[in-house]
N, C-alpha and C positions, 0 to 999 in steps of 0.2 A: 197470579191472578191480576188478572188489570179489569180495572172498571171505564169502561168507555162512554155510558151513557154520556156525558157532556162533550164525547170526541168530534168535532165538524168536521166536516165534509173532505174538506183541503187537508184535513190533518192524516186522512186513513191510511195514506201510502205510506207515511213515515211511520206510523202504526204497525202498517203489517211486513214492513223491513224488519220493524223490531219483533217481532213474532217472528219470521223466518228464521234470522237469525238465532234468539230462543230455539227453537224446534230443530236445528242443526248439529244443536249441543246437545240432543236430544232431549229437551227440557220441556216436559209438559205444559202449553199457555193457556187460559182459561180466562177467557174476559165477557162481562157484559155489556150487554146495549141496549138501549130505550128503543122501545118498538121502533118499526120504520115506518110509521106512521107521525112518528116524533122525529128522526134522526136519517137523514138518506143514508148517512156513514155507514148504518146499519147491514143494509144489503149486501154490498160488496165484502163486509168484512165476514159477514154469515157464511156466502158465497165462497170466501177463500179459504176458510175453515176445514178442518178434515173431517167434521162432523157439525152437526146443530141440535140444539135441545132446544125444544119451544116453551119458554116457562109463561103459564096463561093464570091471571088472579081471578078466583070466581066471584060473580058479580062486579067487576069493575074492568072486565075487557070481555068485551062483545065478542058474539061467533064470525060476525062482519069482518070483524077488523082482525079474529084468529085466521079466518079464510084468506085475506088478502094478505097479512104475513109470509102464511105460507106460498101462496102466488107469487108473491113478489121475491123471493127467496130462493125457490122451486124446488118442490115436493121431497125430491130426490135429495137434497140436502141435510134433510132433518134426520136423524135417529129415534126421538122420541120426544115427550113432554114432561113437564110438569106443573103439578097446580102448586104454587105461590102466594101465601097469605099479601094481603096491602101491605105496603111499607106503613111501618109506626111512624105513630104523628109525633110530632117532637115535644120534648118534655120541655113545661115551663120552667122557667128560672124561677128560682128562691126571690 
Protein backbone atom coordinates (compact mmCIF):
# COMPACT_ATOMS: atom_id res chain seq x y z
CA UNK A 1 0.00 0.00 0.00
CA UNK A 2 1.48 3.32 -0.82
CA UNK A 3 -0.21 6.51 -0.12
CA UNK A 4 0.69 9.09 -2.89
CA UNK A 5 -1.72 11.84 -2.11
CA UNK A 6 1.48 14.20 -1.39
CA UNK A 7 3.36 12.41 -4.62
CA UNK A 8 4.38 15.67 -7.26
CA UNK A 9 4.36 15.55 -10.46
CA UNK A 10 8.42 14.98 -11.13
CA UNK A 11 8.15 12.34 -8.55
CA UNK A 12 5.44 9.73 -10.62
CA UNK A 13 7.98 8.05 -12.88
CA UNK A 14 10.15 6.96 -10.05
CA UNK A 15 6.90 5.93 -8.50
CA UNK A 16 5.76 3.82 -11.08
CA UNK A 17 9.31 2.09 -11.70
CA UNK A 18 8.65 1.12 -8.24
CA UNK A 19 5.22 -0.29 -8.82
CA UNK A 20 6.47 -2.12 -11.97
CA UNK A 21 8.96 -3.61 -10.50
CA UNK A 22 6.53 -4.60 -7.30
CA UNK A 23 3.97 -6.13 -9.80
CA UNK A 24 6.83 -8.29 -11.51
CA UNK A 25 7.39 -10.09 -8.36
CA UNK A 26 3.94 -10.50 -8.73
CA UNK A 27 3.19 -8.44 -5.68
CA UNK A 28 0.03 -6.71 -5.50
CA UNK A 29 0.36 -2.39 -5.33
CA UNK A 30 -2.31 -0.57 -4.12
CA UNK A 31 -1.90 3.19 -3.68
CA UNK A 32 -3.80 6.33 -3.24
CA UNK A 33 -4.24 9.81 -4.62
CA UNK A 34 -5.68 13.12 -3.93
CA UNK A 35 -8.17 13.97 -6.65
CA UNK A 36 -6.63 15.25 -9.93
CA UNK A 37 -8.05 18.18 -9.36
CA UNK A 38 -5.54 18.36 -6.37
CA UNK A 39 -2.53 16.47 -7.79
CA UNK A 40 -1.64 16.11 -11.73
CA UNK A 41 0.45 13.01 -10.56
CA UNK A 42 -2.88 11.68 -10.30
CA UNK A 43 -3.67 10.98 -13.92
CA UNK A 44 -0.93 9.27 -15.25
CA UNK A 45 -0.60 7.14 -12.28
CA UNK A 46 -4.58 6.11 -12.52
CA UNK A 47 -3.80 5.62 -16.15
CA UNK A 48 -0.94 3.18 -15.63
CA UNK A 49 -2.83 1.17 -13.23
CA UNK A 50 -4.40 -2.26 -14.34
CA UNK A 51 -7.41 -1.00 -12.77
CA UNK A 52 -9.05 2.18 -10.98
CA UNK A 53 -11.67 2.40 -8.17
CA UNK A 54 -13.09 5.94 -7.92
CA UNK A 55 -13.51 6.46 -4.05
CA UNK A 56 -16.34 9.69 -3.96
CA UNK A 57 -17.15 11.40 -0.16
CA UNK A 58 -20.74 12.25 -0.13
CA UNK A 59 -21.45 15.85 0.38
CA UNK A 60 -17.88 16.96 0.13
CA UNK A 61 -17.01 16.03 -3.70
CA UNK A 62 -19.24 17.43 -6.19
CA UNK A 63 -20.69 15.38 -9.23
CA UNK A 64 -18.53 18.22 -11.23
CA UNK A 65 -15.56 17.31 -10.10
CA UNK A 66 -16.74 13.19 -10.02
CA UNK A 67 -17.40 13.72 -13.82
CA UNK A 68 -14.29 15.43 -14.78
CA UNK A 69 -12.20 12.65 -12.81
CA UNK A 70 -13.48 10.49 -14.59
CA UNK A 71 -12.69 12.45 -18.00
CA UNK A 72 -9.77 13.16 -17.14
CA UNK A 73 -8.70 9.64 -16.39
CA UNK A 74 -11.02 7.90 -19.12
CA UNK A 75 -13.95 5.90 -18.55
CA UNK A 76 -12.36 2.82 -19.58
CA UNK A 77 -10.05 2.90 -16.71
CA UNK A 78 -12.16 2.56 -13.78
CA UNK A 79 -13.83 -0.74 -12.40
CA UNK A 80 -15.84 0.72 -10.00
CA UNK A 81 -16.56 3.13 -6.89
CA UNK A 82 -16.84 3.87 -3.66
CA UNK A 83 -18.43 6.17 -1.25
CA UNK A 84 -15.83 7.19 1.48
CA UNK A 85 -16.71 8.76 4.82
CA UNK A 86 -14.47 12.61 5.30
CA UNK A 87 -11.23 12.10 6.66
CA UNK A 88 -11.35 12.67 10.68
CA UNK A 89 -10.44 15.67 11.99
CA UNK A 90 -7.57 15.52 14.19
CA UNK A 91 -7.75 14.92 17.84
CA UNK A 92 -6.56 17.66 20.19
CA UNK A 93 -3.77 17.34 22.31
CA UNK A 94 -4.20 16.88 26.14
Amino acid sequence: MADTRALRLNEGDAFLEEARREANRSTRVIFATRSPSCSLAAVPLAQAADCTILCVSPGSTSLAATRATIEHIGRTHFRGSLLVGPPAAPKARP
